[in-house]
NUMAR-606687 format. One line per field, with one value per residue (C-alpha): residue in one letter; x negated, y negated, z. Coordinates in nm, 4 decimals. Layout:
r <- [a / ...]
u <- [X / ...]
v <- [Y / ...]
w <- [Z / ...]
//
This chain:
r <- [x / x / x / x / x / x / x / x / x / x / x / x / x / x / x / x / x / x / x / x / x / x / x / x / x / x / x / x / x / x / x / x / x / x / x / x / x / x / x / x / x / x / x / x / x / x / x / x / x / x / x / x / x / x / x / x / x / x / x / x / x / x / x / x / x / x / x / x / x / x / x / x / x / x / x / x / x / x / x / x / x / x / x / x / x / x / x / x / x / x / x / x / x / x / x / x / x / x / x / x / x / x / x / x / x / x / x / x / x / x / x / x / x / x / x / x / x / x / x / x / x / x / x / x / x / x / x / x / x / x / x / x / x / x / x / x / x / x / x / x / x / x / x / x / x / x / x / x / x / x / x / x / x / x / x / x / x / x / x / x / x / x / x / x / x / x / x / x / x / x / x / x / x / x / x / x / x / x / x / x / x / x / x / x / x / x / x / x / x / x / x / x / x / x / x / x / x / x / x / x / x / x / x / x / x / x / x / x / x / x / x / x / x / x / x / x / x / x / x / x / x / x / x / x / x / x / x / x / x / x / x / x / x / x / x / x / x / x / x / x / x / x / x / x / x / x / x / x / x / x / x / x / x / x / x / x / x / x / x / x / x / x / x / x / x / x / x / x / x / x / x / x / x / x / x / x / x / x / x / x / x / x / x / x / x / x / x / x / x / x / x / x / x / x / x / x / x / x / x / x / x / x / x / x / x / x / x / x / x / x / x / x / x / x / x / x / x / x / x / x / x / x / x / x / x / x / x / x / x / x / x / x / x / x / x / x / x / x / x / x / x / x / x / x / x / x / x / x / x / x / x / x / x / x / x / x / x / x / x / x / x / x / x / x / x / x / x / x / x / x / x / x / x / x / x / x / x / x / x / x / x / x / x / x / x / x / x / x / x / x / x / x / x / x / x / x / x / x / x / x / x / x / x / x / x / x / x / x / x / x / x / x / x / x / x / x / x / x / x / x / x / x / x / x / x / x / x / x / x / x / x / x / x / x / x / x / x / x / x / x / x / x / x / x / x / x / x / x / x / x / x / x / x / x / x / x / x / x / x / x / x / x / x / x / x / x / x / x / x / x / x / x / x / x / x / x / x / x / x / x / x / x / x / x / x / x / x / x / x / x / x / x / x / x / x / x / x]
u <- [0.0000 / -0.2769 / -0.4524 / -0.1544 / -0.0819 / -0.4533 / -0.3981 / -0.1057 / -0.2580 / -0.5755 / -0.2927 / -0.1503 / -0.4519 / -0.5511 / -0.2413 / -0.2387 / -0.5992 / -0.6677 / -0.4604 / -0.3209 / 0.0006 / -0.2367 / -0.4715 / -0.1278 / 0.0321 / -0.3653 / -0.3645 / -0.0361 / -0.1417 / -0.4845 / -0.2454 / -0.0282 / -0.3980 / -0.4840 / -0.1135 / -0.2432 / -0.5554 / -0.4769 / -0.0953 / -0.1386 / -0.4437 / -0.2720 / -0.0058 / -0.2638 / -0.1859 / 0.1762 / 0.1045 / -0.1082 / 0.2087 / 0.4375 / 0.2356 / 0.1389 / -0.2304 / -0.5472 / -0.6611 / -1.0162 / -0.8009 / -0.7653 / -1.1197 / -0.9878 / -0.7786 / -1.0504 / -1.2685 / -0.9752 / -0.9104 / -1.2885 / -1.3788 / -1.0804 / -1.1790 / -1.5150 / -1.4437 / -1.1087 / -1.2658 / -1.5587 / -1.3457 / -1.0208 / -1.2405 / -1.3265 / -1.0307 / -0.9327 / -1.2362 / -1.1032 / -0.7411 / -0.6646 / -0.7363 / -0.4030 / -0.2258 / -0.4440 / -0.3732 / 0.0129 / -0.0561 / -0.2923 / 0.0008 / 0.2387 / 0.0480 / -0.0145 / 0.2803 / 0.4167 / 0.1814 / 0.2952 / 0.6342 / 0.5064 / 0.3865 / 0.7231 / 0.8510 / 0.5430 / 0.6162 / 0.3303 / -0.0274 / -0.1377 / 0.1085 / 0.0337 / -0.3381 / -0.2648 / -0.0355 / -0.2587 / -0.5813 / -0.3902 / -0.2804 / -0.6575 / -0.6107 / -0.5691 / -0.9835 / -0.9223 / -0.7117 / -1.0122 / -1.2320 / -0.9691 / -0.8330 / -1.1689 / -1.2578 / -0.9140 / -1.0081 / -1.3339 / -1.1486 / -0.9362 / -1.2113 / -1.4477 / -1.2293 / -1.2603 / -1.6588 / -1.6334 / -1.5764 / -1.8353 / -1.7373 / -1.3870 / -1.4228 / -1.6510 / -1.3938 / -1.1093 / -1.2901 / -1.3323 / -0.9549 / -0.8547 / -1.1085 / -0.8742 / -0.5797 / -0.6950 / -0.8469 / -0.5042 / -0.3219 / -0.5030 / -0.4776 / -0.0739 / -0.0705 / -0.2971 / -0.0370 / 0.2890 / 0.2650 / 0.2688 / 0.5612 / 0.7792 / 0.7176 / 0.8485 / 1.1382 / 1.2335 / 1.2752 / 0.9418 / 1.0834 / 0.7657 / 0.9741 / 1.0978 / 0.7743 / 0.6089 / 0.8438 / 0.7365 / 0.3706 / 0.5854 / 0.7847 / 0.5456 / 0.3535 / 0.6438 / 0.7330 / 0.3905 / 0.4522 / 0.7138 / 0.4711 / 0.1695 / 0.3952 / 0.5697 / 0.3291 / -0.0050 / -0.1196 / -0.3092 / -0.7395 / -0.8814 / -0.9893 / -1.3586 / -1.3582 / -1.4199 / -1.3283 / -1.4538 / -1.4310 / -1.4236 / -1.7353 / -1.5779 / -1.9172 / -2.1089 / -1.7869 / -1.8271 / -2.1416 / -2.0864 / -1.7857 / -2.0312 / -2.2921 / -2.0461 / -1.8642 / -2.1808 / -2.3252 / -1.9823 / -1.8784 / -2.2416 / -2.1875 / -1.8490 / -1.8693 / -2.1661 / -1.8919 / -1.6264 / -1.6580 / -1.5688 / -1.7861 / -2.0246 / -2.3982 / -2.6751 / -2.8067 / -2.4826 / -2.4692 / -2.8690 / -2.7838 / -2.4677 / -2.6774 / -3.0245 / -2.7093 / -2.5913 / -2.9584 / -3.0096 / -2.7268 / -2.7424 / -3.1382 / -2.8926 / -2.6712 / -2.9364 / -3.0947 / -2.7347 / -2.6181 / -2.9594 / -2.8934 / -2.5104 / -2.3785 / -2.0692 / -2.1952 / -1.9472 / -2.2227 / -2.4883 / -2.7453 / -2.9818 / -2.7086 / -2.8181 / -3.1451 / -3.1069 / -3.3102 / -2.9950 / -2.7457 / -2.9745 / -3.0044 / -2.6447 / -2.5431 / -2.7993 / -2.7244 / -2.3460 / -2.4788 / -2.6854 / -2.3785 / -2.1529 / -2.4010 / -2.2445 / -1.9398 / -1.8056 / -2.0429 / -2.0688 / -1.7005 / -1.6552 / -1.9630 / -1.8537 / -1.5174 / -1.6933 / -1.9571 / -1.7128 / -1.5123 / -1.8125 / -1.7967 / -2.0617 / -2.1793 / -2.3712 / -2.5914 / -2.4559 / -2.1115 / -1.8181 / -1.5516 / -1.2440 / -0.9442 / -0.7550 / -0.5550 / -0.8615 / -1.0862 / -0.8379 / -0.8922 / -1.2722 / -1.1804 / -0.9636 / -1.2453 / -1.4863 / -1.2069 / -1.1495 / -1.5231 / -1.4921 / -1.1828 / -1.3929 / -1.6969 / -1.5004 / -1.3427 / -1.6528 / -1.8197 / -1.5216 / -1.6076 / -2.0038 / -1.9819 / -1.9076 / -2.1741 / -2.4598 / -2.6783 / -2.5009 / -2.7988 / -2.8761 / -2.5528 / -2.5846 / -2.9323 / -2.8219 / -2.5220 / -2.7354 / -2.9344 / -2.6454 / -2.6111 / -2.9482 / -2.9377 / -2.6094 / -2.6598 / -3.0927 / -2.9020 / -2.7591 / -3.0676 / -3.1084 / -2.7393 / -2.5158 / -2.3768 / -2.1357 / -1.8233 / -1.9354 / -2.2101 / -2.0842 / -1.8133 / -2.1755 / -2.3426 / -1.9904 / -1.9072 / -2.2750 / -2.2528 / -1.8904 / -1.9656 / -2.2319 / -2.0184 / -1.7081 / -1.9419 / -2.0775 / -1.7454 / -1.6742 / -2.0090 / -2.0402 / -1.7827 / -1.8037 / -2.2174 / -2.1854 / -1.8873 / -2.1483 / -2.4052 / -2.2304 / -2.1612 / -1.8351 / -1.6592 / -1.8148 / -1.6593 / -1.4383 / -1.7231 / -1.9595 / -1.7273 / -1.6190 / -1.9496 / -1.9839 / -1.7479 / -1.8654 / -2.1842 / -2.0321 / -1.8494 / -2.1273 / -2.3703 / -2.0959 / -2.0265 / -2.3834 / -2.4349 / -2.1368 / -2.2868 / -2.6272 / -2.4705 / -2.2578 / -2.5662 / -2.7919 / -2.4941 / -2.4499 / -2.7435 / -2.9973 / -3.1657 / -3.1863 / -2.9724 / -2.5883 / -2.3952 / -2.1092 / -1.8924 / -2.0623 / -2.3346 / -2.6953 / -2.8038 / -3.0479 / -2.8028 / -2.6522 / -3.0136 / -3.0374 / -2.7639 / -2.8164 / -3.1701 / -3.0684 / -2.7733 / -3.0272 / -3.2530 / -3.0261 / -2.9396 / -3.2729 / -3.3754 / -3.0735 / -3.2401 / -3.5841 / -3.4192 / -3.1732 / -3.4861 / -3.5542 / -3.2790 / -3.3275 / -3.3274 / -3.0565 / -2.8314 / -2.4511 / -2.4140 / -2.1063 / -2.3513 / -2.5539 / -2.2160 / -2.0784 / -2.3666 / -2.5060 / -2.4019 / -2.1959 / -2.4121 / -2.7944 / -3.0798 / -2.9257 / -2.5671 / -2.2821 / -1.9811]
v <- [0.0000 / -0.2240 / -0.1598 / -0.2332 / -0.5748 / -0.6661 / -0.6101 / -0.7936 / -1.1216 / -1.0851 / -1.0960 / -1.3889 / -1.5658 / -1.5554 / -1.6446 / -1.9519 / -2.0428 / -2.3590 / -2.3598 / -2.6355 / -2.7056 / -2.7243 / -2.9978 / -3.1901 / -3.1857 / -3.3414 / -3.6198 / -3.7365 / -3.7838 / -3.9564 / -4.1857 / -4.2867 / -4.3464 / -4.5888 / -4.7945 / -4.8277 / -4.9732 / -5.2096 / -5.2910 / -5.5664 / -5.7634 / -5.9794 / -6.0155 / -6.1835 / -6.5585 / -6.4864 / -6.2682 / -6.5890 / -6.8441 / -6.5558 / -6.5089 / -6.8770 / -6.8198 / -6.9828 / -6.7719 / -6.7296 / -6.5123 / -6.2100 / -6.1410 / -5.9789 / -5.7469 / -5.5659 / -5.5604 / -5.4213 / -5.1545 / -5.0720 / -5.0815 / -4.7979 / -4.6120 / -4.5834 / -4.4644 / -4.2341 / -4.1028 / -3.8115 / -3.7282 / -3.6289 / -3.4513 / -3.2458 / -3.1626 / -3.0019 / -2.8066 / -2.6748 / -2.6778 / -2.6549 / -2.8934 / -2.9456 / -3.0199 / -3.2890 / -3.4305 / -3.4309 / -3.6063 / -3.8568 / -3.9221 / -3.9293 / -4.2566 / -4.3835 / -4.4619 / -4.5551 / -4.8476 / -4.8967 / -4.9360 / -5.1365 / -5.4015 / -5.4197 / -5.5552 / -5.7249 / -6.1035 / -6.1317 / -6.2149 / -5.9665 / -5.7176 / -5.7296 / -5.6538 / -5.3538 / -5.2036 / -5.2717 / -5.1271 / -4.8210 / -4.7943 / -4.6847 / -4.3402 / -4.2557 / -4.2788 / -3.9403 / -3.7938 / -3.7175 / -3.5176 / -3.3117 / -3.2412 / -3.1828 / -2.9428 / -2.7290 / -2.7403 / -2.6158 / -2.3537 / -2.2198 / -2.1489 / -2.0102 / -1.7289 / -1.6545 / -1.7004 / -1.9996 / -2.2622 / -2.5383 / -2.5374 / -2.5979 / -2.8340 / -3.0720 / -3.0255 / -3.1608 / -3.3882 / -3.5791 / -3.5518 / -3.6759 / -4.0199 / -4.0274 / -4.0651 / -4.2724 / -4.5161 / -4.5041 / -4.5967 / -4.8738 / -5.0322 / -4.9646 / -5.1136 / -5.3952 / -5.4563 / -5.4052 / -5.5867 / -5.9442 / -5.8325 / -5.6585 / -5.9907 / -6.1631 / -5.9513 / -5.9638 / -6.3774 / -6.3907 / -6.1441 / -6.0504 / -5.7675 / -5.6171 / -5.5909 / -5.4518 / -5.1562 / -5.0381 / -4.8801 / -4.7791 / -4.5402 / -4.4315 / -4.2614 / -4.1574 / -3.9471 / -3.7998 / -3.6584 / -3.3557 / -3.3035 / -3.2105 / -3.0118 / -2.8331 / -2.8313 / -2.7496 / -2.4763 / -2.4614 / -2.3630 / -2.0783 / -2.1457 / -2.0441 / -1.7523 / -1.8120 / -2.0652 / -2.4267 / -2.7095 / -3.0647 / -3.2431 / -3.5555 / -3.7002 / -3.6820 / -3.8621 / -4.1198 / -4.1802 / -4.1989 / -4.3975 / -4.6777 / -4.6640 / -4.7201 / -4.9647 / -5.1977 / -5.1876 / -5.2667 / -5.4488 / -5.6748 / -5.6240 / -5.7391 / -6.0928 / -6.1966 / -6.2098 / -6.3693 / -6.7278 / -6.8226 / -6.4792 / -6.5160 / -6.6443 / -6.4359 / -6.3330 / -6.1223 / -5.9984 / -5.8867 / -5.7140 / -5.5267 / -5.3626 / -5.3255 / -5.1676 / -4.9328 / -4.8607 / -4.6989 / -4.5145 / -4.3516 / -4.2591 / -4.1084 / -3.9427 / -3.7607 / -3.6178 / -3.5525 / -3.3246 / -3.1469 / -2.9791 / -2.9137 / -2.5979 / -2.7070 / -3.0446 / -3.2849 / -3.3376 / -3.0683 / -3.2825 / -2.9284 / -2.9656 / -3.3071 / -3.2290 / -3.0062 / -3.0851 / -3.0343 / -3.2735 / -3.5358 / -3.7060 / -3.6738 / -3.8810 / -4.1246 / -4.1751 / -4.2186 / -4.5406 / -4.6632 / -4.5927 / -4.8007 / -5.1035 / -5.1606 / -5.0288 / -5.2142 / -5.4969 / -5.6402 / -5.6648 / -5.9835 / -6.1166 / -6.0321 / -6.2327 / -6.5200 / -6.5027 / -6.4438 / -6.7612 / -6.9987 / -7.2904 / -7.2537 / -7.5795 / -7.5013 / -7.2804 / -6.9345 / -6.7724 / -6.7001 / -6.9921 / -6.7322 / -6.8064 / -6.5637 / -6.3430 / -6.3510 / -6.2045 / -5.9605 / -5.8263 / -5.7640 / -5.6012 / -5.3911 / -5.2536 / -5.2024 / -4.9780 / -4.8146 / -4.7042 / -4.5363 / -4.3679 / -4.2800 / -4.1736 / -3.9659 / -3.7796 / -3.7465 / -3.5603 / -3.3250 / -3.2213 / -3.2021 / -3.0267 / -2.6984 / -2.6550 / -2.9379 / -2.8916 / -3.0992 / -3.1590 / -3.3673 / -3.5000 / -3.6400 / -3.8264 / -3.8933 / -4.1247 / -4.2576 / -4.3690 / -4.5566 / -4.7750 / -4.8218 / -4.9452 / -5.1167 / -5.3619 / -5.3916 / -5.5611 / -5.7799 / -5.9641 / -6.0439 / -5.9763 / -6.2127 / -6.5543 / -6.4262 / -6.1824 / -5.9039 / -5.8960 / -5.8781 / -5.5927 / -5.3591 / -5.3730 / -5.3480 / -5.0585 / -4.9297 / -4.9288 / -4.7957 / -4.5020 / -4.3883 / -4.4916 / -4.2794 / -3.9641 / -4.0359 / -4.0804 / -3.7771 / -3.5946 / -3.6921 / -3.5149 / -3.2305 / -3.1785 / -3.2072 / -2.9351 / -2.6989 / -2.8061 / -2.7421 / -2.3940 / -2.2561 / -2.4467 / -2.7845 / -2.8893 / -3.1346 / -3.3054 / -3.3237 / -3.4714 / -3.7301 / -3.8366 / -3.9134 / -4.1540 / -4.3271 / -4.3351 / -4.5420 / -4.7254 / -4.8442 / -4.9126 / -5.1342 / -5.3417 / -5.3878 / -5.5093 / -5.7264 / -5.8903 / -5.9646 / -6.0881 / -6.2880 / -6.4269 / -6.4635 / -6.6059 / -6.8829 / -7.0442 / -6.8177 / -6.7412 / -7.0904 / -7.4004 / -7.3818 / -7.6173 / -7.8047 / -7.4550 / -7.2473 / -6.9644 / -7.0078 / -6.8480 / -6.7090 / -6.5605 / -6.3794 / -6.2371 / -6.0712 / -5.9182 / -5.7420 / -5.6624 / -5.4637 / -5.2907 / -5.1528 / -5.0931 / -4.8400 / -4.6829 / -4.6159 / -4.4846 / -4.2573 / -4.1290 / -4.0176 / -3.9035 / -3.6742 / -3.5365 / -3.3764 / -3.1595 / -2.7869 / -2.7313 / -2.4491 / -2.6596 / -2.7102 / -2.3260 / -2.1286 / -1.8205 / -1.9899 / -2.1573 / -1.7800 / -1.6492 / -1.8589 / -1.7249 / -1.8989 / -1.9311 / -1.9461 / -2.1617 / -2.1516 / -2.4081 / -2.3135 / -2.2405]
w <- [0.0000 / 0.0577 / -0.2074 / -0.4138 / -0.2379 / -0.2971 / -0.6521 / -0.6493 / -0.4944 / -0.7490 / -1.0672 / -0.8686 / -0.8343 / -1.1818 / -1.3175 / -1.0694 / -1.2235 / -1.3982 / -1.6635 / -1.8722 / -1.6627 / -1.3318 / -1.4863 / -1.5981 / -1.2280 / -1.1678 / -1.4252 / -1.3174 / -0.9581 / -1.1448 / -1.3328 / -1.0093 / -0.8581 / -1.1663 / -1.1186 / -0.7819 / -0.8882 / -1.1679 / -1.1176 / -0.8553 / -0.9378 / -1.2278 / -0.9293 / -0.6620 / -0.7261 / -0.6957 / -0.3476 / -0.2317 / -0.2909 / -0.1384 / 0.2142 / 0.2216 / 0.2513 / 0.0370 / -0.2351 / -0.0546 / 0.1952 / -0.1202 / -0.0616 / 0.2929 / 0.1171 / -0.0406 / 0.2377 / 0.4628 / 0.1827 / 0.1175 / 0.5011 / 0.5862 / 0.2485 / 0.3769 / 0.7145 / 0.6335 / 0.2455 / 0.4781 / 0.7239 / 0.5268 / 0.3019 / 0.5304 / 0.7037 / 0.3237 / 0.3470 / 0.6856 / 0.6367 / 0.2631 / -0.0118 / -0.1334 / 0.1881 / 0.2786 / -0.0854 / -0.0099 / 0.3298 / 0.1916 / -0.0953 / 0.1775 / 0.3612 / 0.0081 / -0.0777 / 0.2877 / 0.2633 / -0.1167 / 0.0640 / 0.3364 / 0.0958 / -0.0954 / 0.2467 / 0.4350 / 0.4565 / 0.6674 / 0.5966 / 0.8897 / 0.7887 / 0.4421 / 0.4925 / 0.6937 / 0.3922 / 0.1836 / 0.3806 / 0.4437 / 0.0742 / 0.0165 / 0.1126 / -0.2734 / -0.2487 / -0.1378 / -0.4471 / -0.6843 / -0.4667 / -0.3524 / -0.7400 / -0.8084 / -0.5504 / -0.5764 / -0.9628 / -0.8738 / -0.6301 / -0.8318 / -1.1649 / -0.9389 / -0.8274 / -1.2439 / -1.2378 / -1.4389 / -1.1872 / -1.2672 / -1.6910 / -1.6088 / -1.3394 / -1.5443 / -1.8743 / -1.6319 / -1.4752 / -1.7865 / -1.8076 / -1.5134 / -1.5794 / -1.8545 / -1.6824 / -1.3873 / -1.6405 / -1.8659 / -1.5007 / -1.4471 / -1.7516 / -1.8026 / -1.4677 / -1.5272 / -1.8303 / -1.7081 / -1.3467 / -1.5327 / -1.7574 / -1.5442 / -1.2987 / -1.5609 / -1.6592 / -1.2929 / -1.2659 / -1.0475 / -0.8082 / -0.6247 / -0.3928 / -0.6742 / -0.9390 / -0.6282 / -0.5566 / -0.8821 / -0.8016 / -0.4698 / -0.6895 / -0.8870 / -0.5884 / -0.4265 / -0.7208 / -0.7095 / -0.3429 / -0.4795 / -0.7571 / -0.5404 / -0.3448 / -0.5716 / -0.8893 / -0.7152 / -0.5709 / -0.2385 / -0.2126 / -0.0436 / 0.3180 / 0.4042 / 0.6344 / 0.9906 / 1.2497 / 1.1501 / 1.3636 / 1.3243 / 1.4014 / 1.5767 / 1.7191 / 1.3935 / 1.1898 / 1.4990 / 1.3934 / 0.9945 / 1.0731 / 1.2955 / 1.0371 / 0.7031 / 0.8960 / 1.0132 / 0.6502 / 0.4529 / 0.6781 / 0.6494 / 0.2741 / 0.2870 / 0.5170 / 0.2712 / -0.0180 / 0.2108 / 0.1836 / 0.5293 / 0.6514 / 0.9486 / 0.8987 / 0.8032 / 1.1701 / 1.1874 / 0.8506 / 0.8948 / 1.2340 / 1.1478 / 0.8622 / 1.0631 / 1.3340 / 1.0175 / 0.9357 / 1.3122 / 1.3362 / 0.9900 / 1.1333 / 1.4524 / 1.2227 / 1.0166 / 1.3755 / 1.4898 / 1.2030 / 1.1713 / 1.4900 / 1.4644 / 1.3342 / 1.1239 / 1.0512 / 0.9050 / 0.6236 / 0.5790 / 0.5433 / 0.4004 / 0.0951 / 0.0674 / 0.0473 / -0.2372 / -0.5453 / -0.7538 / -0.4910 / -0.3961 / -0.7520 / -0.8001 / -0.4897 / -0.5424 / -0.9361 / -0.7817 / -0.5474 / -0.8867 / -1.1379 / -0.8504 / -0.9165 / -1.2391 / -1.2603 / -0.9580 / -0.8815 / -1.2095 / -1.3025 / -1.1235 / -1.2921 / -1.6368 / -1.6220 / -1.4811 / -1.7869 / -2.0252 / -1.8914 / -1.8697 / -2.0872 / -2.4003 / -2.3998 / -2.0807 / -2.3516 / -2.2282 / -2.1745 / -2.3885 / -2.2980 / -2.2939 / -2.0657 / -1.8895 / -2.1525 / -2.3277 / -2.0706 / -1.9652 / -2.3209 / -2.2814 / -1.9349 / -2.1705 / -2.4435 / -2.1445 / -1.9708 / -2.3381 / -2.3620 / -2.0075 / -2.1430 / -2.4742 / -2.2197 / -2.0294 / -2.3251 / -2.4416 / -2.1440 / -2.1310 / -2.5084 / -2.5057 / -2.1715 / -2.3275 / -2.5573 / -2.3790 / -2.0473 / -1.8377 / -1.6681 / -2.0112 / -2.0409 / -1.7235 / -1.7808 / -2.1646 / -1.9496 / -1.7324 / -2.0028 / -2.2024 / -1.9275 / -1.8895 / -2.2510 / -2.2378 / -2.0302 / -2.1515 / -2.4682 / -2.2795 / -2.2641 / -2.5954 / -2.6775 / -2.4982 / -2.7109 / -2.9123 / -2.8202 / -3.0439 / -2.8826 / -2.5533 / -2.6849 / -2.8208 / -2.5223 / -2.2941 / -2.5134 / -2.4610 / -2.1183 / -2.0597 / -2.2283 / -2.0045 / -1.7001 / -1.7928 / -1.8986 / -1.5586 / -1.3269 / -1.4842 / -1.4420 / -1.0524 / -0.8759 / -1.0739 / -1.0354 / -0.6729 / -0.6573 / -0.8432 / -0.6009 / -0.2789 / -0.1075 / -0.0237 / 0.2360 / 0.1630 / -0.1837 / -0.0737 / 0.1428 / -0.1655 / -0.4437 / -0.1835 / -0.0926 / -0.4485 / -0.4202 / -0.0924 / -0.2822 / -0.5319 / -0.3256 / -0.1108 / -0.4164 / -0.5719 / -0.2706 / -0.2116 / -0.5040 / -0.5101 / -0.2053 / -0.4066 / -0.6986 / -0.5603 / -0.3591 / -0.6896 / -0.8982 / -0.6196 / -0.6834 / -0.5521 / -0.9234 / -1.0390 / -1.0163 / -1.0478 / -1.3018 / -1.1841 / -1.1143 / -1.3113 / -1.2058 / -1.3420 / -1.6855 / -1.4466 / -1.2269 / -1.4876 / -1.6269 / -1.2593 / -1.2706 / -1.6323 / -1.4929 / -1.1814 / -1.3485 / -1.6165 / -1.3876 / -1.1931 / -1.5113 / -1.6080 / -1.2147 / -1.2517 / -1.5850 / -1.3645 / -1.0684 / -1.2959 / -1.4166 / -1.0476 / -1.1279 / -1.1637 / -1.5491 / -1.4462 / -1.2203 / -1.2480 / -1.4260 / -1.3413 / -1.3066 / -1.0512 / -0.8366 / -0.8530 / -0.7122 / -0.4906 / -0.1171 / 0.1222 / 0.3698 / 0.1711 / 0.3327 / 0.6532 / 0.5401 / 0.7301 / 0.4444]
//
């Protein structure tokens, strides 16, 4: 009888694998996560006049969000490790779009930045996808191939989300008579009706064997550390932030107690991050070409609009107003889409080991031209289009290299450190930029940033490109192979699955 039920469960499994449908149920919840993510910000002036506040005061939304992303992204990671991948997806959706809801109805400035802090628990929805993709191939030995073809897929649909979002929050504000309550219930719905599709449409991971706990003193720790350094990172872009003494002790604070948190987890037996994966020649570049890839793909966005907007009399800049900007937002977006796509193709035939350098290099080179290629829009378009390539090939790439890299047990924890990664290397060098385009790289005119300014920024977001490239080359020629992730043990080198 057993032996029958076993056999029964196996057919089960394998028809539950990742099939077409599965991938579908996971683009839709990628989609909801792009509505999140673009639908409001042509909305912000109209939030401003609703809540009464100054427009500076929109810079503490995103520090709210990013701050509780950072502290909430490890942590309920984990917990789908322990507990099952997909159930902490439907509870994550679940607070998602109870803070979506809570902004629909906050009339408060206070209340309003607690919705939409809290709304950030969608950071969470791409590991997870990725790691019950990852779950559910491995059972069929080909875990890692199919998890990087659907990642691609799912940048697809996150990056389609935003922009319909971006699109449709101005018109549908419009349609509506300016009715701010209303245009905002729309993203609401849209992640509510995700909830019954993650229930119903996904299936739930395998659980490690074993009894795992929750390291609560270690996450303490990571929480302390990712809270002094965003947090520093955060006040320097704030325009009413405190000085510099805080801002240089919060992150010489973060510094210490990530130096604690390192010592902590080497002597803990279910760490909350294995810091022995970390250390693993075919992990390590991954999260670190994650911080360099966040440089550019979130740090210079705000840069970009404010070069394409500059008046070109000043000898530099693009002189576009707003629909016009929105427009080169648009093609860059595009070539992620186009990158992504891309990656899910090649990634059946190439290394992805190469793919993953060849992207790193293409935004290496993207924004090199830059340099030389920067007065006219075309220009600006080649090297945007340059760069976005390599950017989508390598949102895709990121989660899905770490899943390979990371034992049984510990999936979940690895594609989401990807994103703090990213998260942390684009808010870092948001703060930088926003310090060199201020006047710190050469004389500001009238509003605008300096030329110079502008020349850093180009410089530094090559320059992680091209690091990426080298440390990708550390990477075990064999890496990311669904015969090495099937046979790699649970427990090898001493990690605890």
């Amino acid at each position: 009888m057993s032996r029958v039920s076993g056999a029964v469960a196996r057919v089960r499994a394998s028809a539950l694998g990742v099939t077409a449908g599965l991938i579908g149920w996971f683009v839709l919840v990628e989609f909801a996560s792009g509505i999140l993510q673009g639908f409001y910000v042509p909305l912000l002036p109209d939030i401003v006049t609703h809540l009464g506040i100054r427009d500076a005061d929109v810079n503490w939304f995103e520090a709210a969000q990013l701050l509780l992303s950072a502290l909430v992204l490890p942590v309920l990671a984990k917990l789908g490790d322990m507990f099952g991948h997909k159930r902490v997806l439907l509870f994550s959706a679940l607070a998602s779009a109870a803070a979506s809801w809570w902004l629909v109805f906050a009339d408060s400035f206070g209340a309003f930045l607690a919705a939409w802090a809290l709304q950030g628990f969608y950071v969470v929805w791409l590991p997870l996808e990725i790691a019950l993709i990852f779950d559910r191939g491995r059972r069929e030995q080909h875990g890692v191939s199919r998890t990087r073809r659907a990642a691609g897929l799912l940048v697809v649909g996150l990056q389609i989300g935003a922009i319909v979002g971006a699109l449709a929050a101005g018109r549908l504000f419009t349609a509506t008579g300016g009715d701010l309550r209303l245009s905002l219930a729309v993203p609401a719905i849209v992640v509510t009706v995700v909830c019954p599709v993650i229930w119903l449409g996904i299936p739930e991971s395998e659980r490690p064997d074993g009894r795992r706990r929750l390291d609560v003193g270690g996450f303490a720790i990571l929480a302390g550390a990712l809270l002094c350094v965003t947090g520093a990172l955060s006040f320097v872009r704030l325009p009413d932030g405190p000085g510099p003494v805080v801002v240089v002790g919060l992150l010489l604070a973060g510094v210490v107690l990530g130096a604690m948190f390192v010592r902590y987890e080497l002597a803990q037996r279910d760490p909350a991050i294995d810091i022995r994966v970390l250390r693993r020649p075919e992990m390590w570049p991954v999260q670190t070409t994650a911080f360099l890839v966040g440089i550019s793909l979130l740090g210079a966005q705000g840069p970009l609009a404010t070069y394409a907007g500059t008046d070109p009399a000043l000898g530099y800049g693009l002189g576009l107003d707003a629909t016009d900007r929105s427009n080169v937002i648009g093609v860059y977006l595009v070539s992620v889409i186009v990158g992504a796509v891309l990656f899910a193709v090649t990634s059946r035939r190439a290394s992805p080991r190469l793919v993953l350098i060849g992207a790193a290099g293409l935004v290496g080179v993207g924004y090199a031209l830059f340099l030389p290629l920067h007065t006219t829009l075309w220009q600006v378009l080649l090297c945007l289009g340059v760069a976005g390539l390599g950017s989508g090939a390598l949102v895709a790439a990121m989660p899905a290299a770490a899943a390979a890299a990371a034992p049984r047990g510990q999936t979940g924890v690895a594609t989401a450190l990807t994103n703090t990664t990213k998260t942390v290397g684009g808010t870092m060098s948001s703060a930088v930029f926003g310090v060199v385009l201020a006047g710190g790289a050469g004389a500001v005119v009238g509003t605008a940033a300096p030329f110079a300014g502008y020349l850093t920024v180009w410089i530094i977001c090559s320059a992680g490109g091209f690091l990426a490239v080298i440390l990708l080359l550390f990477v075990p020629k064999v890496a990311f192979a669904d015969t090495e992730a099937s046979a790699r043990p649970a427990a090898a080198n001493g990690e605890i699955a």
